[in-house]
PAZA-648711 format. One line per 5 residues: number of its first residue (from 1); their letters; for each residue x, y, z of C-alpha. Coordinates in steps of 0.25 Angstrom, whole numbers, always signed. Layout:
NUM> A> X/Y/Z ~ ...
This chain:
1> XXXXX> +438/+64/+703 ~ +437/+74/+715 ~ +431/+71/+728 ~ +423/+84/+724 ~ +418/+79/+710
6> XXXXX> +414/+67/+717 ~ +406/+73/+727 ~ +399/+84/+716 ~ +396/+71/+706 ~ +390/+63/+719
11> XXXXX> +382/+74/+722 ~ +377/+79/+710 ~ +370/+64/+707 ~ +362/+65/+722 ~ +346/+64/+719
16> XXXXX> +342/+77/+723 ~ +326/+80/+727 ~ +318/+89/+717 ~ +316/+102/+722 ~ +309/+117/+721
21> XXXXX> +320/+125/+721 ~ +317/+136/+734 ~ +312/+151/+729 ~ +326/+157/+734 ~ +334/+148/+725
26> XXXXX> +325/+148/+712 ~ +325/+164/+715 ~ +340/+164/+713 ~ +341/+156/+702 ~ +328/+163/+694
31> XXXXX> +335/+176/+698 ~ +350/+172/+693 ~ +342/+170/+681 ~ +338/+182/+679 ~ +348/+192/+686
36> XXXXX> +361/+187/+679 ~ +370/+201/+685 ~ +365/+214/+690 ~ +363/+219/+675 ~ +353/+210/+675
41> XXXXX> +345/+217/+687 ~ +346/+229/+680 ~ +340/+226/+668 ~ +329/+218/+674 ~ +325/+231/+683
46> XXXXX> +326/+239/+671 ~ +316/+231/+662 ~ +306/+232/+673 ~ +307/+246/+674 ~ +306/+247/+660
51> XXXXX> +292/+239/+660 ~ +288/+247/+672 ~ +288/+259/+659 ~ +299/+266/+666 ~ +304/+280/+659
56> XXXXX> +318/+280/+668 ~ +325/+269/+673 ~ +338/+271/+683 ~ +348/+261/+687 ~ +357/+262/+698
61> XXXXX> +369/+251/+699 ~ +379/+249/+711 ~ +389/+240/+713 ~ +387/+233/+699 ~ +373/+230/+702
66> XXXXX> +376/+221/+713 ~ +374/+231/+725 ~ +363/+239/+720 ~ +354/+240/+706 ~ +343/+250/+707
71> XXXXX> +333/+253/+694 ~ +325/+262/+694 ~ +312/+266/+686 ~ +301/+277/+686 ~ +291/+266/+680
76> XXXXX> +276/+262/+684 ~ +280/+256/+697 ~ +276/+243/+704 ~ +263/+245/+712 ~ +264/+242/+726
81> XXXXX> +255/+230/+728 ~ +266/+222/+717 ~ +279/+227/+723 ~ +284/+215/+730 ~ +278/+207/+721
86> XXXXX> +288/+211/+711 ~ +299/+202/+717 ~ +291/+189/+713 ~ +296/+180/+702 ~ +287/+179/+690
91> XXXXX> +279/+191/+695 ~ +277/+203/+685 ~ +266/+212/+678 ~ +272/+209/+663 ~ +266/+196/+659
96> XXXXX> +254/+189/+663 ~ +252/+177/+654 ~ +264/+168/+646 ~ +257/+174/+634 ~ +262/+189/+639
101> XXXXX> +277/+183/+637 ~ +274/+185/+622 ~ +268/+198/+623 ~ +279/+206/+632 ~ +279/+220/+632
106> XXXXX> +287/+220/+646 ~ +302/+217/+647 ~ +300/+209/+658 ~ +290/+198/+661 ~ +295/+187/+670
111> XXXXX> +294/+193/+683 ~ +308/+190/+689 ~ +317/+201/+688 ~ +314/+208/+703 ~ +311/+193/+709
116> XXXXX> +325/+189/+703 ~ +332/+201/+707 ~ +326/+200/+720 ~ +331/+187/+723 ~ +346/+190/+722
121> XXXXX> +346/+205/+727 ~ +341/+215/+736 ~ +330/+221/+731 ~ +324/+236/+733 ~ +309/+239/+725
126> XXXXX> +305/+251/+724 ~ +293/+255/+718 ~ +281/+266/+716 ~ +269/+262/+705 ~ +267/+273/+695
131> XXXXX> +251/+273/+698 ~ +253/+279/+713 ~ +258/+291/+705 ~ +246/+291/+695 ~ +236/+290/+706
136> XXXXX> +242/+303/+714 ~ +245/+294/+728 ~ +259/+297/+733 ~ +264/+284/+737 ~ +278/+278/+739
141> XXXXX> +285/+269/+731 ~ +286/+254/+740 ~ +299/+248/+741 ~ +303/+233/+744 ~ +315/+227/+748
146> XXXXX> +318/+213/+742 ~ +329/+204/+746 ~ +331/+190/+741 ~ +317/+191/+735 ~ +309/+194/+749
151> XXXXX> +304/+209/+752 ~ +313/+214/+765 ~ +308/+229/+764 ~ +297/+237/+761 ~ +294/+252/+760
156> XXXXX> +290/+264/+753 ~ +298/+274/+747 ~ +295/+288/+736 ~ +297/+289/+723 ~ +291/+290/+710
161> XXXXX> +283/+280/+702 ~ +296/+267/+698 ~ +302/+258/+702 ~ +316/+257/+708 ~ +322/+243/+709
166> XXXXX> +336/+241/+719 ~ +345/+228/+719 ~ +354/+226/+728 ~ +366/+216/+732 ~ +361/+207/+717
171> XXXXX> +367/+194/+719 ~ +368/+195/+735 ~ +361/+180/+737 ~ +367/+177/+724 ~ +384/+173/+726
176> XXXXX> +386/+165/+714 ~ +381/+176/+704 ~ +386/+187/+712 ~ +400/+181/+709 ~ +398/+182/+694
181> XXXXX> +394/+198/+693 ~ +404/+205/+686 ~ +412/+218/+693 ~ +403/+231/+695 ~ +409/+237/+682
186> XXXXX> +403/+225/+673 ~ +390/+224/+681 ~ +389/+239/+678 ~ +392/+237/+662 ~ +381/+226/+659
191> XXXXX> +372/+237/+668 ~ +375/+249/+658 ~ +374/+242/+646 ~ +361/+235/+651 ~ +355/+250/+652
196> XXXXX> +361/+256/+639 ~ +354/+244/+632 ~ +340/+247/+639 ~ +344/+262/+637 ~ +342/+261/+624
201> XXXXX> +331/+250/+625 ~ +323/+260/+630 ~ +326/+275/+626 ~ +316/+282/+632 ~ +320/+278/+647
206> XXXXX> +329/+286/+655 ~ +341/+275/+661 ~ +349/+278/+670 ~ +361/+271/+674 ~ +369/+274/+689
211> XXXXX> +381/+264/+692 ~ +388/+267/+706 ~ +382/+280/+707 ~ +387/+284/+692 ~ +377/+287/+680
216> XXXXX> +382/+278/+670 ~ +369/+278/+659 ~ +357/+288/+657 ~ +348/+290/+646 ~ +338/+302/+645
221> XXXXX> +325/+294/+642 ~ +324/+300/+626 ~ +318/+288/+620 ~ +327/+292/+609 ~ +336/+278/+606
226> XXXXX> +348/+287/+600 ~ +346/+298/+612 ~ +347/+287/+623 ~ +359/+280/+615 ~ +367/+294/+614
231> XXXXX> +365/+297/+631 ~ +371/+282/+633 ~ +384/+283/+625 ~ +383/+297/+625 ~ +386/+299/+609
236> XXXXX> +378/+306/+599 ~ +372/+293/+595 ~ +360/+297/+588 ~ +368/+300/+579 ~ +375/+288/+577
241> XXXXX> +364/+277/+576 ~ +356/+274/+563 ~ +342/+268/+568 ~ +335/+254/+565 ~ +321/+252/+561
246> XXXXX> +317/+240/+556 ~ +304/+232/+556 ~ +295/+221/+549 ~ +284/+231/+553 ~ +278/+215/+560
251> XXXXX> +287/+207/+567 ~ +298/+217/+572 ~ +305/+231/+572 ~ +319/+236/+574 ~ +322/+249/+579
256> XXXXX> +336/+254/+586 ~ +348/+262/+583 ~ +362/+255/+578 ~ +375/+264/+579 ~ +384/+269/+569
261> XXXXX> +397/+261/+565 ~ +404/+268/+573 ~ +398/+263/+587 ~ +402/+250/+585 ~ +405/+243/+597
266> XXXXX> +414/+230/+599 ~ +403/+225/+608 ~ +388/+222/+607 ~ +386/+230/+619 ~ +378/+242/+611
271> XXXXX> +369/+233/+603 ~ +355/+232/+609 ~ +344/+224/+606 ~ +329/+224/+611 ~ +316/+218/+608
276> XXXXX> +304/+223/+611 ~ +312/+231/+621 ~ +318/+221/+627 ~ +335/+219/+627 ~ +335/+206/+623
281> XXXXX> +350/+202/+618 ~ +347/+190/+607 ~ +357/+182/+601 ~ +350/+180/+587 ~ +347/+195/+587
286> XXXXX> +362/+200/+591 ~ +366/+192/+580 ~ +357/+197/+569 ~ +363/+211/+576 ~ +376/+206/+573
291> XXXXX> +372/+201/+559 ~ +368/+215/+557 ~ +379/+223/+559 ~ +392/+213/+557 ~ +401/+217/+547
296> XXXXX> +395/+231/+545 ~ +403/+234/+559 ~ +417/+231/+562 ~ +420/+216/+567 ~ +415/+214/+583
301> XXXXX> +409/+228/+582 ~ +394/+229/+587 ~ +384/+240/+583 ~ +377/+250/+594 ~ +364/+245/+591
306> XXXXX> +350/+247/+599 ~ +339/+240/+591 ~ +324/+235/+597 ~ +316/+224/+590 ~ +301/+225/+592
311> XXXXX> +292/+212/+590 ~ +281/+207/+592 ~ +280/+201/+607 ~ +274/+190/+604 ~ +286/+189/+593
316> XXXXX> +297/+188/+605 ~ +302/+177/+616 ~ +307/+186/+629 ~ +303/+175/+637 ~ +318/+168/+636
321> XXXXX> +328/+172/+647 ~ +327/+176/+661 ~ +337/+189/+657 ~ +323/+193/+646 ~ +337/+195/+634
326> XXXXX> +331/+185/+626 ~ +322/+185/+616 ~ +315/+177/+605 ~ +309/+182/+593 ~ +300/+175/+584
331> XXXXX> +305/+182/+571 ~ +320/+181/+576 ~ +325/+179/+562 ~ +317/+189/+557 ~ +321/+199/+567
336> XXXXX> +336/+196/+566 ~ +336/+196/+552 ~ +331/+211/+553 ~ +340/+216/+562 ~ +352/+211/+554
341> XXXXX> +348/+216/+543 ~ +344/+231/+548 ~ +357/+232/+556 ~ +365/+228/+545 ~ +357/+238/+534
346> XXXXX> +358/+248/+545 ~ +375/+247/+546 ~ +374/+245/+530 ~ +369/+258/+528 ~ +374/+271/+525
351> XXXXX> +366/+282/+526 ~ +370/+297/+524 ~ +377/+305/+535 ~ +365/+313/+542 ~ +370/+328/+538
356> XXXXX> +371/+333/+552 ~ +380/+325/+557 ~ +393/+331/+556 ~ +408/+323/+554 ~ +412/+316/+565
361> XXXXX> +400/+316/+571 ~ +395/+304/+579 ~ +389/+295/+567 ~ +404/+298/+562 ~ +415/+297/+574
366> XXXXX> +414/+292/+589 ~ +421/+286/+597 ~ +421/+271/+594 ~ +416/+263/+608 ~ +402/+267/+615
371> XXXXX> +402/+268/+631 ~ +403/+253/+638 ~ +397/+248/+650 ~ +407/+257/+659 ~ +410/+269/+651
376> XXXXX> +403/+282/+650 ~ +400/+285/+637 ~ +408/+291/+626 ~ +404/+306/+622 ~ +406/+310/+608
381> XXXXX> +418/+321/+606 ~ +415/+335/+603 ~ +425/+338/+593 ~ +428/+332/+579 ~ +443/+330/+584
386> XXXXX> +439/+320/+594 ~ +430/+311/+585 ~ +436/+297/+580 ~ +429/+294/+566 ~ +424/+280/+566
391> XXXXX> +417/+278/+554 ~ +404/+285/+548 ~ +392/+281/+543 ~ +394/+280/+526 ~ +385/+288/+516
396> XXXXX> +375/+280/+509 ~ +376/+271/+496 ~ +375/+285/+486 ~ +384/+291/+495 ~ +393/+282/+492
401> XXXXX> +393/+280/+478 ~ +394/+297/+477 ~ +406/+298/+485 ~ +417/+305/+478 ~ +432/+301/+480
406> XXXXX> +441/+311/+484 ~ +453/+305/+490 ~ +459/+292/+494 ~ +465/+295/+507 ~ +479/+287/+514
411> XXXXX> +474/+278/+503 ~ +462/+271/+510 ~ +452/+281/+512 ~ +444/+287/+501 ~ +439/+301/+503
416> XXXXX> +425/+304/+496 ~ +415/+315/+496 ~ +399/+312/+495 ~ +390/+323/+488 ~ +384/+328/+499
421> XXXXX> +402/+334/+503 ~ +403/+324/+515 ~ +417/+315/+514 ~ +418/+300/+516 ~ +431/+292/+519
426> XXXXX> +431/+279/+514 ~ +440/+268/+518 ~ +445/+261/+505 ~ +448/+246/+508 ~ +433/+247/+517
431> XXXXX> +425/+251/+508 ~ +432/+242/+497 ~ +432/+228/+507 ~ +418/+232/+506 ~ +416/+231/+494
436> XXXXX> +422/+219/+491 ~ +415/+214/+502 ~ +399/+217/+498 ~ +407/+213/+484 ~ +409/+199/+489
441> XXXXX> +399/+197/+497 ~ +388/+200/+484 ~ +397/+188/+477 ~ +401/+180/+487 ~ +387/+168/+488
446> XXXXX> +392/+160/+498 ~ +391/+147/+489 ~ +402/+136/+486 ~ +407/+137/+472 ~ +417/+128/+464
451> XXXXX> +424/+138/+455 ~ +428/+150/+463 ~ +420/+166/+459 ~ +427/+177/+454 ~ +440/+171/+458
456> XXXXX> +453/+179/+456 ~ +465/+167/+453 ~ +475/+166/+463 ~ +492/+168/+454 ~ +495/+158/+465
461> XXXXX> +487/+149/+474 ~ +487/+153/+489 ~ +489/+144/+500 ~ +484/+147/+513 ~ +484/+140/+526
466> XXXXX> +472/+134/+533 ~ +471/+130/+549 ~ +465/+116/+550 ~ +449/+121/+553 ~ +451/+131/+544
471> XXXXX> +454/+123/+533 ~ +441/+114/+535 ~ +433/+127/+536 ~ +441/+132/+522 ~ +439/+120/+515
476> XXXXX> +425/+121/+517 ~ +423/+134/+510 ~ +431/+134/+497 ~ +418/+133/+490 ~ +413/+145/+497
481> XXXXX> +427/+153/+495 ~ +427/+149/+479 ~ +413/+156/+479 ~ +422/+168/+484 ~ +433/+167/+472
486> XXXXX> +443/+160/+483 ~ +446/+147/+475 ~ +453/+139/+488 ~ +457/+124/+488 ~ +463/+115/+499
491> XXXXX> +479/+113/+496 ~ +481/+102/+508 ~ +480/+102/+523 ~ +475/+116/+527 ~ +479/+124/+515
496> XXXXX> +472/+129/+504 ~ +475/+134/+490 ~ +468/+147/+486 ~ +469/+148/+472 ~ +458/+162/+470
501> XXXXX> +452/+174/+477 ~ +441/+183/+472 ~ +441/+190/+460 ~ +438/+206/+465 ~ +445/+219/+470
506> XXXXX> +457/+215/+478 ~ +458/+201/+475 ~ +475/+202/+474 ~ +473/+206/+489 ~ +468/+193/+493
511> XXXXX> +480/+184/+490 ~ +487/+189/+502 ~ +476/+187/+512 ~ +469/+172/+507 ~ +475/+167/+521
516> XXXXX> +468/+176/+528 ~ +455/+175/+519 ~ +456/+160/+520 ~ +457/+161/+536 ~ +443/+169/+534
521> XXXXX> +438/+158/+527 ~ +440/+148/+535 ~ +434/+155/+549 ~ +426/+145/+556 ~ +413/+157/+555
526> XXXXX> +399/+157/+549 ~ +403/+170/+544 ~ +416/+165/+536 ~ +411/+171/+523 ~ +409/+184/+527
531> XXXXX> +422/+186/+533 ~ +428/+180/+522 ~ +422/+190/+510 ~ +426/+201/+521 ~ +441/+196/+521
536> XXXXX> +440/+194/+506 ~ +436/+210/+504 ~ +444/+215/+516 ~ +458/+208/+508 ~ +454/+213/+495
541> XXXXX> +449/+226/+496 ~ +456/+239/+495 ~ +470/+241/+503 ~ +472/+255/+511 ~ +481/+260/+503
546> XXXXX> +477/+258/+489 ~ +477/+272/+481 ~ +464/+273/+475 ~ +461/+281/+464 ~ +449/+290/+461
551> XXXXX> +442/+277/+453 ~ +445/+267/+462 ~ +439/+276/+474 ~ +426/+280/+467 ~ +425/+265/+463
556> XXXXX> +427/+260/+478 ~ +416/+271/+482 ~ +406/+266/+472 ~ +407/+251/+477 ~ +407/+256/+492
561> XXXXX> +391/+264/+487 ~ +388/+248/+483 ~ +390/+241/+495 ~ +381/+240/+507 ~ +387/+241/+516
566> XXXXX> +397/+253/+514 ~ +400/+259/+527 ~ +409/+247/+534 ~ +417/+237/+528 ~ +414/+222/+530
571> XXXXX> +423/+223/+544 ~ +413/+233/+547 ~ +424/+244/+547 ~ +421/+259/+543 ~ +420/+262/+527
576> XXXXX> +416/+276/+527 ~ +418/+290/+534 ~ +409/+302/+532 ~ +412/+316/+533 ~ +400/+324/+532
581> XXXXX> +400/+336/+525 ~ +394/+343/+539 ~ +406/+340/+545 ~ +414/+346/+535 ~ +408/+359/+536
586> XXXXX> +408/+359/+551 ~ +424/+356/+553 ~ +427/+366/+543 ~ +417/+376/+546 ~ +414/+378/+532
């Protein structure tokens, strides 16, 4: 042992005296709490300016956030007699009693925000009550300076009825978490993605966003949720978004707006979640979200999704973290239960191509990515040429059933023709996988058999090879694969003898993939089954490049109109493509 260790053991066993920390040091530490980087100013200044019933709210960010911060508002002002009182811990005008914490119609509560902020930064108040303007007096807005929570200036300045809050030098008494903030450019991302979320949290405020001098988000104020998501990522969303409504008409309601397919991101970044206008980010709630819209959405592909719940107050916990994110709600399985099941009936559903949107219009082709936290925007193309089709909404059960086959094309793409003239692509081997899949599914209970179901016997045994924790896992669930038709036994050490496979469309094809099958299996997942009858209709479904003849199509149509889930397959890949008839007669100027 080190002459160091020894010294740190002998002096971490000293009796040391019980003391009251001094008002610096617990300001410091109460304040770290709080403000974690300089996103987390921002969005403590914004919520006050949004309980201050602010209509425009601008933000201007230098040097990351750590040179200067500076939010603006044009709400009801602080009156002068309470001015430097803001800066006191646990002082605020939003709760009175602990009874109010259960009765919150404010996003903040606790009081800290400017007294933690104040303790680790220069700060610059400015401010002017709206009720000097109602009374006629033409009085100047007061000013204060605070630096390491004491007032150091004083003064009076013009302006308008608001606030305006400026930080300066964040972190300055602070080393230890100033080394851990991240370069300007990542300071700036969390920043605009913070204001996108509360942009759309609350539509009919005009944000504006100014980094280093350089607008980098504006919305007009519309109170229209589509409007003020078109204006941030500068696509004709409106058009692309199928709302959400949703109540129990009690206990809760859902509202929002999820994207089209083709908005698909590979991050969680665009799904935003609020509760009784709050951004909360929940961990049972983002995984009921998730529960919604797996496997109706290419793997590790996340939805554009803005979705508020309303409860009850006295139904919801806010009181949880310093950072006001988390929540608890006393009817969460309820509430999550709800929400899977309207994002999941909402990507299930196929409803009819609205007629005035012509082919490749935005619900049908765009570009794939939405802007990130250090792009512009992406603006939609103005010509046909410059499209890139993705994938399109699918035409409804009926629909389906009354397409009329009128090619196979390359030999995996059916071309159809509904009643109303448009044209559908249809990829062959999707469409039938999902079939097979729902088919499965329907059969498959989940529930250890002894004789194997619909079972199609093997000419010749296959063996296949097993890693050691696999094999434990396999051996396991050979009752639950015998349920499935896959009659398995263990032939010694880690191999295993598989003797069937199921009876059904395509089962010749699975002999050469049981390895593979087997591998799924045995995955150490909660979800094993599911990926397993996935694999199953994936390996036995229809090849590219299987000519199809005229019965066979209209047979794959008509099983397609039966399933629920008809515009993706179970890897949440694209089925379906729709050419409107509008389109048709714009391109060829009929």
């Amino acid at each position: 042992m080190s002459q160091t260790q020894s010294y740190s053991i002998a002096h971490s066993r000293e009796r040391r005296p019980l003391l009251t920390l001094p008002q610096d040091v617990a300001e410091r530490i109460a304040a770290g709490e709080v403000i974690e980087r300089p996103v987390s100013v921002v969005k403590e200044l914004i919520e006050n300016a949004l309980d201050a019933g602010a209509h425009e709210i601008r933000v201007e960010v230098r040097g990351g956030g750590l040179r200067m911060i500076r939010v603006t508002d044009d709400g009801y002002g602080i009156p002068t007699d309470e001015l430097e009182r803001v800066y006191l811990r646990h002082t605020t005008s939003k709760i009175l009693r602990v009874e109010d914490l259960y009765q919150l119609h404010t996003l903040g509560f606790r009081g800290e925000a400017l007294a933690s902020i104040a303790a680790i930064a220069e700060v610059t108040l400015l401010s002017r009550a709206i009720e000097t303007e109602e009374a006629g007096e033409e009085q100047p807005a007061i000013w204060l300076v605070v630096r390491g929570g004491v007032v150091v200036q004083r003064g009076k300045r013009a302006r308008s009825h608001g606030t305006t809050v400026t930080v300066r030098d964040l972190f300055y008494n602070v080393p230890a978490r100033l080394n851990f903030v991240r370069q300007s450019r990542t300071e700036n991302g969390h920043i605009v993605q913070l204001m996108r979320r509360y942009a759309v949290g609350y539509p009919a405020v005009r944000f504006n966003l100014t980094i280093d001098e350089h607008t980098a988000l504006q919305t007009g104020g519309s109170g229209d949720l589509a409007v003020v998501l078109a204006e941030l990522y500068h696509l004709p969303l409106h058009e692309m978004l199928h709302e959400v409504r949703v109540s129990d008409g009690e206990h809760y309601a859902i509202h929002g707006y999820i994207g089209n397919r083709v908005l698909a991101q590979s991050n969680r970044q665009y799904v935003t979640l609020f509760v009784n206008g709050r951004l909360v980010q929940v961990r049972s709630l983002q995984d009921a979200l998730e529960q919604g819209y797996r496997g109706l959405l290419s793997k590790g592909k996340h939805p554009l999704l803005v979705l508020f719940l309303d409860v009850p107050p006295e139904e919801v916990d806010v009181n949880v973290h310093p950072a006001k994110t988390e929540v608890r709600l006393a009817r969460e399985s309820e509430i999550t239960g709800a929400l899977t099941r309207t994002l999941r009936s909402m990507l299930q559903r196929s409803p009819a191509l609205p007629e005035e949107i012509p082919f490749p219009g935005p619900m049908l082709a765009t570009q794939r990515r939405l802007p990130g936290s250090r792009r512009r925007g992406l603006h939609v193309a103005e010509t046909a040429e410059d499209y890139r089709v993705e994938t399109a909404p699918p035409g409804s059960v009926e629909v389906i059933a009354s397409l009329r086959p009128l090619a196979q094309l390359q030999q995996a793409v059916i071309l159809a023709e509904a009643p109303d003239g448009s044209l559908y692509l249809i990829d062959q081997h999707r469409a039938h996988e999902r079939i097979l899949y729902e088919h499965l599914r329907s059969t498959y209970t989940g529930v250890p058999r002894e004789e194997p179901t619909d079972a199609h016997l093997l000419l010749e045994p296959i063996v296949v090879e097993m890693k050691r924790h696999q094999a434990e896992l396999l051996e396991m669930r050979l009752p639950m694969l015998r349920g499935l038709g896959l009659e398995c036994e263990r032939f010694g050490g880690r191999s295993f003898l598989i003797r069937s496979v199921p009876d059904g469309d395509g089962h010749e094809q699975l002999a050469a993939h049981l390895q593979d099958l087997m591998d799924i299996a045995a995955e150490d997942s909660t979800d094993w089954e599911n990926h397993l009858l996935i694999g199953l209709a994936c390996r036995s479904a229809l090849r590219r490049g299987r000519e199809l003849g005229s019965g066979e199509q209209v047979a794959l149509l008509n099983g397609l109109a039966k399933v629920s889930a008809p515009a993706v397959c179970p890897h949440g890949s694209p089925i379906l493509l729709h050419y409107s008839r509008n389109f048709l007669i714009d391109k060829f100027d009929w």
